[in-house]
TIMI-2910 file (N, C-alpha, C, CB; in pm, 1 decimal, decimal comma, always signed):
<rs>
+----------+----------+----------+----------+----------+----------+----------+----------+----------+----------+----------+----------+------+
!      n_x !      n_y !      n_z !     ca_x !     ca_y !     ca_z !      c_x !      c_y !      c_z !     cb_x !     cb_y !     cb_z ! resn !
+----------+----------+----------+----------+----------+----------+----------+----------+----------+----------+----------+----------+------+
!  +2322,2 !  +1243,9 !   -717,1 !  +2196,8 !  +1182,6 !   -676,1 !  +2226,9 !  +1054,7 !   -598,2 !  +2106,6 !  +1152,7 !   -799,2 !  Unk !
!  +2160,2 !  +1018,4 !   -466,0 !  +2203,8 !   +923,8 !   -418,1 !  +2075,7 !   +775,7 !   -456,8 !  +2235,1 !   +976,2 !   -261,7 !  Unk !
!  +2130,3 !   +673,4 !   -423,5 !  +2057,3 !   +568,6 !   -421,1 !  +1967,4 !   +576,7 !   -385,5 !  +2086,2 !   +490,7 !   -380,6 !  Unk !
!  +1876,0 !   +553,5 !   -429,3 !  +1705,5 !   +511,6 !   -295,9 !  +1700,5 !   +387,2 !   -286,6 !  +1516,9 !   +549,7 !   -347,5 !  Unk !
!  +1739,1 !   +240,8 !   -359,1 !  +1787,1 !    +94,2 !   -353,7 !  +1780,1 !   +106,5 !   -196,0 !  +1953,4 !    +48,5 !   -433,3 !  Unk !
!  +1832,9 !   +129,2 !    -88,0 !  +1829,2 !    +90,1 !    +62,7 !  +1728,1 !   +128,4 !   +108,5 !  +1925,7 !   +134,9 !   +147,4 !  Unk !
!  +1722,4 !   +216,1 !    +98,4 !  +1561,4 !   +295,6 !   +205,6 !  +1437,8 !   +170,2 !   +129,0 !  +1493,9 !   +557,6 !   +133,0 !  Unk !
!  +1408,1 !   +184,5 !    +11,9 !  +1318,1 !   +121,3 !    -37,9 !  +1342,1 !    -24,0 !    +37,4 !  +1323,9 !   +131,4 !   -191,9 !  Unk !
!  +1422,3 !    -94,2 !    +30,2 !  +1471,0 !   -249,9 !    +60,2 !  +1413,0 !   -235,1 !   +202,7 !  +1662,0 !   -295,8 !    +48,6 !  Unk !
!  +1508,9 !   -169,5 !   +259,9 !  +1474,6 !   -122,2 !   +419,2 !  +1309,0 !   -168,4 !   +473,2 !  +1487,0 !    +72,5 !   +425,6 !  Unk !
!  +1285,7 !    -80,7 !   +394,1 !  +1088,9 !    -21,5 !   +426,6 !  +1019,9 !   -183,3 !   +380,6 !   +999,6 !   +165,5 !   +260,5 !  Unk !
!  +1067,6 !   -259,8 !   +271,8 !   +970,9 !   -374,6 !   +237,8 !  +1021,0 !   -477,3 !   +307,2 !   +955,7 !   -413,5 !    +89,7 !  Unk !
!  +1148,3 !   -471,7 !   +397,9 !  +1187,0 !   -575,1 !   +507,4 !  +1132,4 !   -541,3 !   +636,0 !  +1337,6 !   -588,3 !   +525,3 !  Unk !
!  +1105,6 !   -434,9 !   +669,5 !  +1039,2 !   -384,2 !   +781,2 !   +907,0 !   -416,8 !   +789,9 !  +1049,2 !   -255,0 !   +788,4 !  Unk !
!   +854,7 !   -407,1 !   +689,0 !   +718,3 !   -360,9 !   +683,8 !   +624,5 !   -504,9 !   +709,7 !   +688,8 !   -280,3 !   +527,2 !  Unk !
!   +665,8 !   -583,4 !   +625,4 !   +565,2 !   -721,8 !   +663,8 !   +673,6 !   -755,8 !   +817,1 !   +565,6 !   -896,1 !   +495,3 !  Unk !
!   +742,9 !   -746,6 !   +892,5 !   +793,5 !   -771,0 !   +989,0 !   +672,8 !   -730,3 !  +1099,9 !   +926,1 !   -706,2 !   +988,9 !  Unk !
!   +606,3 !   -583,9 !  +1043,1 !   +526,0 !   -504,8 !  +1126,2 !   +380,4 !   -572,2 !  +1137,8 !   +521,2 !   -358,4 !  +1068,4 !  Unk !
!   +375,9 !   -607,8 !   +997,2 !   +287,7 !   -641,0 !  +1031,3 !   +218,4 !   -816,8 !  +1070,9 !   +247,8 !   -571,3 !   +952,2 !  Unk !
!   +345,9 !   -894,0 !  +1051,2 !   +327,3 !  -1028,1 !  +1145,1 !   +324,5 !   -982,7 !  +1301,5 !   +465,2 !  -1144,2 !  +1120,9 !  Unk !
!   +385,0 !   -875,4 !  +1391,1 !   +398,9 !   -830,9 !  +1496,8 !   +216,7 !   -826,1 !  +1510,5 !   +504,7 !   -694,8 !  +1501,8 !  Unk !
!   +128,3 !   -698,0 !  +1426,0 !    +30,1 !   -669,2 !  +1513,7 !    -71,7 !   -800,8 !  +1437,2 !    -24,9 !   -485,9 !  +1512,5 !  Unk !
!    -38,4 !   -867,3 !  +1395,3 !   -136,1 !   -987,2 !  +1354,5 !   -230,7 !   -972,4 !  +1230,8 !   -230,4 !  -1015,3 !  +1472,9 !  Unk !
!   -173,2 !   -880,7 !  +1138,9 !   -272,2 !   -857,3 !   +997,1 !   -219,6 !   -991,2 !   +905,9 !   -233,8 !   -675,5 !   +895,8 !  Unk !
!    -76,1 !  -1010,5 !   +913,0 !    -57,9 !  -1144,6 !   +823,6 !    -15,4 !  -1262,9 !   +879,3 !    +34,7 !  -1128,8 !   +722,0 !  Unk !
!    +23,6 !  -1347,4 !   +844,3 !    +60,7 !  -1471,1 !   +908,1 !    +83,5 !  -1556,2 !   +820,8 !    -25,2 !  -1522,8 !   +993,4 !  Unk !
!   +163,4 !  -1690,3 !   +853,4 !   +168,8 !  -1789,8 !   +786,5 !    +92,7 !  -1849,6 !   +654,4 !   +159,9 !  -1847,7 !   +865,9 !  Unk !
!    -35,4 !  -1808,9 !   +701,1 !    -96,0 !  -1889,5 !   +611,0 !   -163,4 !  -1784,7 !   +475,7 !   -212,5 !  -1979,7 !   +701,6 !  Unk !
!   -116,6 !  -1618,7 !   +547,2 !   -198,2 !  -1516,7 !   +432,5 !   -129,1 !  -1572,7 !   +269,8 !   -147,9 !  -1304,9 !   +469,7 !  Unk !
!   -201,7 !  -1481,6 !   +191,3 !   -181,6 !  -1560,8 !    +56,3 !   -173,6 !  -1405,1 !    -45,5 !   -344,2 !  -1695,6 !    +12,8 !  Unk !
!    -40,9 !  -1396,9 !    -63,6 !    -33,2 !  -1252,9 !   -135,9 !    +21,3 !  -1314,6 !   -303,1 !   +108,0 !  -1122,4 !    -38,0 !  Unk !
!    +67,8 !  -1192,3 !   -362,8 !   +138,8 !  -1216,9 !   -497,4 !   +291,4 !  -1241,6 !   -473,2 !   +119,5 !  -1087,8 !   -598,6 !  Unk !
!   +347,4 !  -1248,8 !   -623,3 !   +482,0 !  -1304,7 !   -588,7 !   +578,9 !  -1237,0 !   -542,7 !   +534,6 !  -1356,5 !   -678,6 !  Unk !
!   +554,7 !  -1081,4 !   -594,4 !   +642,2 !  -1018,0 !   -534,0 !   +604,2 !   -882,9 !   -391,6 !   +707,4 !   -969,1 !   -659,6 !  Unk !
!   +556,3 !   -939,2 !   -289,5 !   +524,2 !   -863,6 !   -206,5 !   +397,0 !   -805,7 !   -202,2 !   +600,9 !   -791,2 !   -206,9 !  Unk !
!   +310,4 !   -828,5 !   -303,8 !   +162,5 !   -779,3 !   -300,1 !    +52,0 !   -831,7 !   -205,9 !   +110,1 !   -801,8 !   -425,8 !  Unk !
!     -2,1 !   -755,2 !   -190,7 !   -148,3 !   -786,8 !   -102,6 !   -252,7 !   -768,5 !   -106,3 !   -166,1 !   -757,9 !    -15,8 !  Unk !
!   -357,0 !   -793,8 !   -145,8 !   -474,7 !   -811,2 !   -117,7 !   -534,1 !   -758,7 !   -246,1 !   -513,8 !   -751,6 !     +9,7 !  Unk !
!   -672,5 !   -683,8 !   -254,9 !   -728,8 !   -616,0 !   -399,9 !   -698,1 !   -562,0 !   -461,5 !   -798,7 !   -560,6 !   -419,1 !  Unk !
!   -585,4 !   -431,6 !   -402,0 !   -553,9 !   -325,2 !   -458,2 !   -353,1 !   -380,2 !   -508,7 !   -595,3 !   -178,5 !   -328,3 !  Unk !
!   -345,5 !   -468,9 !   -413,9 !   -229,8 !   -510,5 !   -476,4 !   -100,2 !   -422,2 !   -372,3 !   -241,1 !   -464,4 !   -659,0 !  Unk !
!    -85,4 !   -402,5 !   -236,1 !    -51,1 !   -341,3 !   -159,5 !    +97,0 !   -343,5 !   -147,2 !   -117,0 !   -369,1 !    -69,5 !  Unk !
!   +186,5 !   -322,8 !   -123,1 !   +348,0 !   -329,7 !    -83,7 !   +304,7 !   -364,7 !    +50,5 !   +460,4 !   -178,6 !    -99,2 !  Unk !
!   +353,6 !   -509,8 !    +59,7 !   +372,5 !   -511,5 !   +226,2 !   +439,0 !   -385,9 !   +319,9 !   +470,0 !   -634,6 !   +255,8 !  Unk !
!   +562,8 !   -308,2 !   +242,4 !   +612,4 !   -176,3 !   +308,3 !   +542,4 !    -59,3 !   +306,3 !   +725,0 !   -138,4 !   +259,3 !  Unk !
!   +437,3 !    -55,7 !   +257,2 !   +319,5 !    +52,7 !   +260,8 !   +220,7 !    +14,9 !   +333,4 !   +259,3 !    +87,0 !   +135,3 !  Unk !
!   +220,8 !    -99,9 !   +392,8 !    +79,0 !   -182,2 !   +459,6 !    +77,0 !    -79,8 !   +570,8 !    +92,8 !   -375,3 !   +523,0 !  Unk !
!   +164,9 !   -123,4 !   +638,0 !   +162,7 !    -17,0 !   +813,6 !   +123,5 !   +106,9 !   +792,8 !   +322,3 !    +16,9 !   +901,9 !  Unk !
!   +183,3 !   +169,2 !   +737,7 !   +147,2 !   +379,5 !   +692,0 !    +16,6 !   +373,5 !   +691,4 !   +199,8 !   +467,5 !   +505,1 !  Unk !
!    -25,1 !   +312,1 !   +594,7 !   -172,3 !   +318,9 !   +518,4 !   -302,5 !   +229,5 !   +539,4 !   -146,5 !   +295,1 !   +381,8 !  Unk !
!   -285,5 !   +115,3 !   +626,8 !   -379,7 !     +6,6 !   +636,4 !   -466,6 !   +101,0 !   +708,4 !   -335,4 !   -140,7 !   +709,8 !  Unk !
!   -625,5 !    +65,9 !   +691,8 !   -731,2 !   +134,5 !   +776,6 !   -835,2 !    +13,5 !   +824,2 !   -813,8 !   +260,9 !   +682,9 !  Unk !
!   -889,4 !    +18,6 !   +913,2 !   -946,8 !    -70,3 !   +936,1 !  -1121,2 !     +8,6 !   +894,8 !   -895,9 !   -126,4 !  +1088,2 !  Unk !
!  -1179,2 !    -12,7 !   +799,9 !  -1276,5 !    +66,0 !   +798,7 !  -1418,2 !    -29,6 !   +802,5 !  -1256,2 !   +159,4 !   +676,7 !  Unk !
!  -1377,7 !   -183,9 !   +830,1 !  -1495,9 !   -255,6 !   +849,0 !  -1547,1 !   -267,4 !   +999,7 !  -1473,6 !   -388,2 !   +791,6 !  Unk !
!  -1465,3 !   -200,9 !  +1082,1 !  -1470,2 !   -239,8 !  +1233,5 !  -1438,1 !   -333,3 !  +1327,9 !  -1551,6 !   -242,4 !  +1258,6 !  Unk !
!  -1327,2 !   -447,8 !  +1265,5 !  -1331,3 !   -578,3 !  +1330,6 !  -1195,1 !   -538,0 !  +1367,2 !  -1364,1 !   -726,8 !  +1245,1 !  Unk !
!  -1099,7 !   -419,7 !  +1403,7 !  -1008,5 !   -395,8 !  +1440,5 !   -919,8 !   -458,1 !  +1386,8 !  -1010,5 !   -396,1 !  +1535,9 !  Unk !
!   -908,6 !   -438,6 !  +1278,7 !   -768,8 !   -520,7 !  +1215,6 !   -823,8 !   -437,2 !  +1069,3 !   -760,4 !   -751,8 !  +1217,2 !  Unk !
!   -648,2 !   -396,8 !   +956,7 !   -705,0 !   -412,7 !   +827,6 !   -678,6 !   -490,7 !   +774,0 !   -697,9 !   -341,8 !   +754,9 !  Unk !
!   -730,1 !   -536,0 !   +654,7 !   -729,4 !   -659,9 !   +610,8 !   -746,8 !   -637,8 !   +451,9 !   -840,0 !   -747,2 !   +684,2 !  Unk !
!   -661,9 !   -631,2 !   +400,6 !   -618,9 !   -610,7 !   +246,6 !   -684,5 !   -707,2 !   +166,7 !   -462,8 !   -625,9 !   +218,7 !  Unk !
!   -771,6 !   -840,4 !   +202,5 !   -860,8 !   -915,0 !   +106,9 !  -1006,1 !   -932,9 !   +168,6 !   -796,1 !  -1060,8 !    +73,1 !  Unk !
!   -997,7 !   -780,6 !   +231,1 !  -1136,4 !   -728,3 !   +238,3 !  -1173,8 !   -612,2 !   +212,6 !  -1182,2 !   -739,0 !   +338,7 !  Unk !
!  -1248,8 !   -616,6 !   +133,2 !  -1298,3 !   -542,8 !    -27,3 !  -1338,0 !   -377,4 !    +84,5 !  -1507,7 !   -659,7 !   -148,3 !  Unk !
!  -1371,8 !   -390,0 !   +180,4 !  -1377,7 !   -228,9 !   +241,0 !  -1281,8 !   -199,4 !   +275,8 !  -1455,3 !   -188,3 !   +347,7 !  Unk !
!  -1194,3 !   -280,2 !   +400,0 !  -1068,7 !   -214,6 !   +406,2 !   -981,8 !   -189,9 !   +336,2 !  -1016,6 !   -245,0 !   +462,7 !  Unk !
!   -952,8 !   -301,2 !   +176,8 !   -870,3 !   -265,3 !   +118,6 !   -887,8 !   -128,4 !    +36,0 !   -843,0 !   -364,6 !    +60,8 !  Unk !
!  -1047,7 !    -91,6 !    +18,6 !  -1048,5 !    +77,2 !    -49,7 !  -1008,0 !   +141,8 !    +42,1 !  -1186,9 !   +153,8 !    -98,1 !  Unk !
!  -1062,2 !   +159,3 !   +174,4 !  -1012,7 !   +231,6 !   +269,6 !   -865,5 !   +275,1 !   +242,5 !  -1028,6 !   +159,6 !   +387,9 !  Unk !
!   -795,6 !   +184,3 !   +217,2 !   -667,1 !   +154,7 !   +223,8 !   -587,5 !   +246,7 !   +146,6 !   -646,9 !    +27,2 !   +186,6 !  Unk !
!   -660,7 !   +177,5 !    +38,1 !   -565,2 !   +276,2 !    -86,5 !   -619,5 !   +419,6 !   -125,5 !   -563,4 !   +193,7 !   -247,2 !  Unk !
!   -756,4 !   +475,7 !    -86,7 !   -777,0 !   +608,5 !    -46,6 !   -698,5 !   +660,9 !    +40,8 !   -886,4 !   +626,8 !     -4,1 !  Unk !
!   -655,1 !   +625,3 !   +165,4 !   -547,5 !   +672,2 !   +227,6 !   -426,7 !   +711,1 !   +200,8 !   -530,2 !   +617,3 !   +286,1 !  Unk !
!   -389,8 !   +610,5 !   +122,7 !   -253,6 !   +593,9 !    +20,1 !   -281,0 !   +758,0 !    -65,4 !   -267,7 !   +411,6 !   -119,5 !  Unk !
!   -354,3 !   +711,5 !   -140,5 !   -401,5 !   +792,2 !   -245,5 !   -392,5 !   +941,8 !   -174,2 !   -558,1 !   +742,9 !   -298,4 !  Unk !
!   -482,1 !  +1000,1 !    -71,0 !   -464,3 !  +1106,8 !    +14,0 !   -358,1 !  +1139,4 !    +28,7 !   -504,7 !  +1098,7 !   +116,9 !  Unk !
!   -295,7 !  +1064,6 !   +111,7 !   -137,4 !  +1106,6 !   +131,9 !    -18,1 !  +1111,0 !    +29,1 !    -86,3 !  +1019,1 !   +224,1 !  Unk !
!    -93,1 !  +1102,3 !   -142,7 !     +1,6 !  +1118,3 !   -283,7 !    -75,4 !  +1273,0 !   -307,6 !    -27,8 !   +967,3 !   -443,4 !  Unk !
!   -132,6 !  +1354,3 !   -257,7 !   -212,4 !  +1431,5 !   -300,6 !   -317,2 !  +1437,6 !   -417,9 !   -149,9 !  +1500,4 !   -305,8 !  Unk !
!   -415,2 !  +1266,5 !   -384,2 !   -509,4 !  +1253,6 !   -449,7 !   -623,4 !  +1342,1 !   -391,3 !   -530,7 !  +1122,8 !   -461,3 !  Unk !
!   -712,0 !  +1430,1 !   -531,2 !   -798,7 !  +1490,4 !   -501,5 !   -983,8 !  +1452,1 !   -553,2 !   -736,4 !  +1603,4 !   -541,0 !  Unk !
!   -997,3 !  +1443,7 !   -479,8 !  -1114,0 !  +1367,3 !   -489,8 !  -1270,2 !  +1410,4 !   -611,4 !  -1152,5 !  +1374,1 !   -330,8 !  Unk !
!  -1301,6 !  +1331,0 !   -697,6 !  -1364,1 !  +1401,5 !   -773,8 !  -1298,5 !  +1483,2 !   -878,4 !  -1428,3 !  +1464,6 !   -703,8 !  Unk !
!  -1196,4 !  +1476,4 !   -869,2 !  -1133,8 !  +1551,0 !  -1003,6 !  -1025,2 !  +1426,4 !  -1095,5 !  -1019,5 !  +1712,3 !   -937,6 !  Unk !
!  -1045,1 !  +1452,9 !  -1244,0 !  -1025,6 !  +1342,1 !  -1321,4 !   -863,6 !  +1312,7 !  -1323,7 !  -1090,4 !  +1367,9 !  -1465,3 !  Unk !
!   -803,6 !  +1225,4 !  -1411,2 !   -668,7 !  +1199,2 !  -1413,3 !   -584,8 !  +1134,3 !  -1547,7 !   -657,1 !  +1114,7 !  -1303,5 !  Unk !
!   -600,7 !  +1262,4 !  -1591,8 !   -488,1 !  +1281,7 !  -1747,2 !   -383,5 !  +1267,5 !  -1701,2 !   -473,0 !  +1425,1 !  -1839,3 !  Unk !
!   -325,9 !  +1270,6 !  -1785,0 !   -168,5 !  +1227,7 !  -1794,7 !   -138,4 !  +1368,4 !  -1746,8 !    -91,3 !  +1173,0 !  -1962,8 !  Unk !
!    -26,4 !  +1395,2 !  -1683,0 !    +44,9 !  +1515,8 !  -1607,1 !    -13,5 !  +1574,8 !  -1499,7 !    +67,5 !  +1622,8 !  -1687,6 !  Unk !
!   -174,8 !  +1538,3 !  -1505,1 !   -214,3 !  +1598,6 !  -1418,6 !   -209,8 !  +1545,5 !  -1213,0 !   -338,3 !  +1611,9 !  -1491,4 !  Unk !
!   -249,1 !  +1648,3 !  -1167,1 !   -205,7 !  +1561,7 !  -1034,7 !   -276,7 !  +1400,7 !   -983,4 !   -241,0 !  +1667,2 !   -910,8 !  Unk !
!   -386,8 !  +1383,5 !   -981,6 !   -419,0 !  +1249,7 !   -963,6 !   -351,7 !  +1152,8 !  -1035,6 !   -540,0 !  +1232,5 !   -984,9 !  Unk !
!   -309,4 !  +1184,5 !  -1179,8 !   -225,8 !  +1055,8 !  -1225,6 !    -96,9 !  +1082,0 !  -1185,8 !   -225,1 !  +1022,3 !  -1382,5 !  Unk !
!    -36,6 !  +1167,2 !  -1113,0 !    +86,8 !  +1135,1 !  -1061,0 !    +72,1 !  +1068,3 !   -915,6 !   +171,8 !  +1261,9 !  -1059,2 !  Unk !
!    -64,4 !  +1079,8 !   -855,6 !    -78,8 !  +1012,2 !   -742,5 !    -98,4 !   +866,4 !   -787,7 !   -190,4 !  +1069,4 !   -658,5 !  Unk !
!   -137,2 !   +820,6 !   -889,0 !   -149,4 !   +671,5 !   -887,0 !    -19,7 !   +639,7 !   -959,3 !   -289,7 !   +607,5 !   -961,6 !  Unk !
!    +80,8 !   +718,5 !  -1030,7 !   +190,4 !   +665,3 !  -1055,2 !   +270,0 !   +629,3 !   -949,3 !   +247,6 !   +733,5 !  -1128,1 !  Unk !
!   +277,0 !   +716,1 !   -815,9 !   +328,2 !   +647,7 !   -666,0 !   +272,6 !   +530,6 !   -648,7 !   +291,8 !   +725,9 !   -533,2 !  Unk !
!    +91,0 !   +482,6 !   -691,8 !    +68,0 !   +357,9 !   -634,4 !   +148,4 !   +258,8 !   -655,4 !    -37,0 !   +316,6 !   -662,2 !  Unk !
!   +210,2 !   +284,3 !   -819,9 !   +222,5 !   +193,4 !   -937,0 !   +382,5 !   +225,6 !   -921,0 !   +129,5 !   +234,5 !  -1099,2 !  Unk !
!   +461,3 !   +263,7 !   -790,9 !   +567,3 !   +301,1 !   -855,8 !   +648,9 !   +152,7 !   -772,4 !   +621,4 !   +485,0 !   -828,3 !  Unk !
!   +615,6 !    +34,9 !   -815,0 !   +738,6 !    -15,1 !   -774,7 !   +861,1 !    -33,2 !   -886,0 !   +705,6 !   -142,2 !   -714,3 !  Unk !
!   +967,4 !    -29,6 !   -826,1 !  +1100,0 !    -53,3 !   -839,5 !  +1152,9 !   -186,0 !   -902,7 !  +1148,5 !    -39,8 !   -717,6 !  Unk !
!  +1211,3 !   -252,5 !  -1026,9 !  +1263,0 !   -403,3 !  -1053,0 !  +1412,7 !   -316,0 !  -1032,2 !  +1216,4 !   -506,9 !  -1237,0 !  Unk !
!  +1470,5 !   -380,5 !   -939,8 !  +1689,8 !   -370,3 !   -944,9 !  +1709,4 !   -457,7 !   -986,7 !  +1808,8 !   -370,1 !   -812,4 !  Unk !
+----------+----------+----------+----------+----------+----------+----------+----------+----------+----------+----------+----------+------+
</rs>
């Protein structure tokens, strides 16, 4: 079995890189301590994949309460969250929010 330690590292050094480039964060944004963002609590390395802009002001914006659902429905979609159906343990929606929840301590 090989490491995933790089790819993961990789993706959360990239990722807020991406997104100081198109102007979602900046200097002065105000996340958690370890890489989080906004309501849902975002991986800066998941921001790019998944950010939606669903309020219309062309930008998403993770400490705004529409885009950030937007956001993590997307997320959620692309874990093969199914909509309207509940989430026991084994079943598929709670393995889609165990991806939300899956960060990594090395």
């Amino acid at each position: 079995m090989t490491d995933p330690t790089p790819h993961f590292f990789k993706i959360h050094a990239i990722g807020p890189l991406k997104l100081v480039e198109k102007g979602v964060i900046n200097i002065s944004t105000k996340g958690a301590k370890h890489d989080e963002l906004g309501h849902t609590q975002f991986l800066l390395g998941q921001a790019p994949r998944n950010g939606v802009d669903a309020n219309g002001d062309k930008k998403f914006d993770f400490h705004n309460v529409t885009d950030a659902l937007a956001s993590t429905k997307n997320f959620l979609t692309g874990k093969s969250w199914k909509r309207g159906k509940a989430f026991p343990i084994g079943q598929r929606n709670y393995r889609s929010i165990q991806q939300k929840n899956a960060a990594v301590v090395c």
